[in-house]
N, C-alpha and C positions, 0 to 999 in steps of 0.2 A: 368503535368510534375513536378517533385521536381526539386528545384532549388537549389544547394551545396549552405551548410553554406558558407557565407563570414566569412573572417580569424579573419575578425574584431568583430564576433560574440563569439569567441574562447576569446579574449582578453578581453570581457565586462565578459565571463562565469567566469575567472579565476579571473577577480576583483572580481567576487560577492561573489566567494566562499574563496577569502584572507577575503573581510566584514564581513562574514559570522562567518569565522574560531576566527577574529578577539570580534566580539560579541559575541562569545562561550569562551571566554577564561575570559575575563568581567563579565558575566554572573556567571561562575561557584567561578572567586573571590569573589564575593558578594554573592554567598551561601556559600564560605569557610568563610567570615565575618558573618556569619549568623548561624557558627558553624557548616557546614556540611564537617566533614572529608573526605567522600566520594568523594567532586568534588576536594578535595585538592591532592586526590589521582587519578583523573582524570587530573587535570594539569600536576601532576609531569611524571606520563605516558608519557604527551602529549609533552613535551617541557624538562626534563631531560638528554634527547639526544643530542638537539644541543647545550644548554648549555656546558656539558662534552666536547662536539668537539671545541668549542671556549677555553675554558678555556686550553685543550690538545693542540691546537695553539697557546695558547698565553703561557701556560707552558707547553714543551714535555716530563711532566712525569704521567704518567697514574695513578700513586697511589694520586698524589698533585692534579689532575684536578677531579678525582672521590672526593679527602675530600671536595675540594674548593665547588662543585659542592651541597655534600651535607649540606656544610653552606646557600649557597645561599637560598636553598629551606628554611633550617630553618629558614634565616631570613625574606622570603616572611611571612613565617608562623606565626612568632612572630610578624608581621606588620600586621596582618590581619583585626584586629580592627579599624585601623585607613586609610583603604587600598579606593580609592576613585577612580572613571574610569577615570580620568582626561585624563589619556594618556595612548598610547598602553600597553597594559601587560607584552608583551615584550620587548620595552623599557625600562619598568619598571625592568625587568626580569635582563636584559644585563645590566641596569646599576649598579642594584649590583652586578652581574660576574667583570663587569669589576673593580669596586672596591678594590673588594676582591684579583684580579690577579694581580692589580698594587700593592696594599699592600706587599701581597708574592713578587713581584720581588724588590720592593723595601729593604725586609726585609732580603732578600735570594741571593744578588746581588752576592759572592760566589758560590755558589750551583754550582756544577759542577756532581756532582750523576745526570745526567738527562739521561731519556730514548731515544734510537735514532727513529727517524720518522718512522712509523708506516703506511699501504696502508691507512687506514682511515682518517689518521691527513692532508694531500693535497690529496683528492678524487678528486679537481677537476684539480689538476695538473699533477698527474701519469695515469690518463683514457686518458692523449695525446698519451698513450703506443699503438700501433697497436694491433686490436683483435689476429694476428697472436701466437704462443706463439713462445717468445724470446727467443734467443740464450742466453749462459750464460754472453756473455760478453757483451751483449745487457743490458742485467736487471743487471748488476755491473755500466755500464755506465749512467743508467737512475737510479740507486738506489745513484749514487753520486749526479746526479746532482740534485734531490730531497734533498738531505744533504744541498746543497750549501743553494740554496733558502731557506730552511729551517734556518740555520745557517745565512743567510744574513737578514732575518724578525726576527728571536731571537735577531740581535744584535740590531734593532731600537731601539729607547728611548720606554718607555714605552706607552705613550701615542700616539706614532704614531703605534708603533706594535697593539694598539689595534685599531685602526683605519682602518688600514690597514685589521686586520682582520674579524672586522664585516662588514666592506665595501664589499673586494673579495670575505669572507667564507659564511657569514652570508646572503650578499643581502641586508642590511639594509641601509634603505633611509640616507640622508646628515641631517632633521629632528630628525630619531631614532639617530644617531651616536652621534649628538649633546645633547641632553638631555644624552644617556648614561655617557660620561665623561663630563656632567655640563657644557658644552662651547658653542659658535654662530656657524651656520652653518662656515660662511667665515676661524670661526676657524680649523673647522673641513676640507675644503678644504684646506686652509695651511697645517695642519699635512700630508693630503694625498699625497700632492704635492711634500714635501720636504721627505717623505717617499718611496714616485716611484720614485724620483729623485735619492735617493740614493741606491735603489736597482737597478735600473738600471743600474748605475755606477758600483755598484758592481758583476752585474749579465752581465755587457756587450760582455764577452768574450762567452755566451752561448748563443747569439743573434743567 
């Protein structure tokens, strides 16, 4: 008689194949150090997508988060010599995204040209929408209140919005968060804290 996988068999398969995915991305940097353009064009493949969707979170303009996005890569690329597996890639990856998107907000504190939220920029906020399809005043009401949230995370300091964002969008550990913006974990819990704190506040009436 076969006996059903335990659930718990399920959660060792998906660690092996994050290690997995993990050493494929390490692997192919030390052939891009090693001069093969091919895996460079294998990474960007791989990992240009959720860069774009972070950088589109932390800036809602589709043409700024595509340029930002393609600095990033160039500056992976122009570090490729000196490039060493110490820590995740993606770590590595997000810490200059986020760099780069605090510089811009810093530099652009103005900027008021910004694109409005898009289904893709909170995928994992607008799928709370019923499979049913919505009345029109249904998707006006739920296309506002994606605005809010939206407009309540844009207005965080910069270093919590980005907190905030690779925490909720991204999935990444309190470790990757910390290395991305150069700070201790405890720090990175503070910015989260005082981050949900104030979106809360601000978002209480949508409770």
């Amino acid at each position: 008689m076969i006996r059903p996988q335990h659930s718990g068999q399920t959660g060792v398969d998906k660690d092996m194949e994050a290690v997995a995915a993990l050493e494929r991305d390490a692997e192919l940097m030390l052939r891009v150090r090693d001069g093969d353009d091919t895996s460079f064009a294998l990474l960007l493949e791989r990992h240009r997508r959720p860069v774009v969707h972070f950088l589109y979170r932390m800036i809602p303009n589709q043409g700024v988060s595509e340029e930002l996005a393609q600095e990033v890569f160039l500056r992976v690329y122009r570090s490729r010599a000196s490039y060493e597996p110490t820590a995740k890639f993606t770590t590595w990856l997000f810490r200059i995204a986020t760099h780069l998107a605090l510089n811009w907000i810093r530099d652009n504190k103005s900027e008021k040209n910004q694109e409005s939220l898009s289904e893709e920029l909170m995928e994992g906020v607008e799928r709370q929408v019923t499979d049913r399809q919505p009345t029109v005043e249904a998707r006006m009401v739920n296309e506002s209140r994606l605005e809010e949230v939206r407009q309540a995370i844009e207005a965080l300091p910069g270093k919590q919005r980005a907190a905030v964002v690779m925490h909720k969008f991204q999935d990444l550990e309190y470790t990757q968060i910390a290395r991305a913006l150069s700070c201790s974990e405890s720090a990175v819990k503070s910015l989260l804290f005082r981050a949900y704190e104030t979106l809360r506040g601000r978002l209480a009436h949508m409770a």
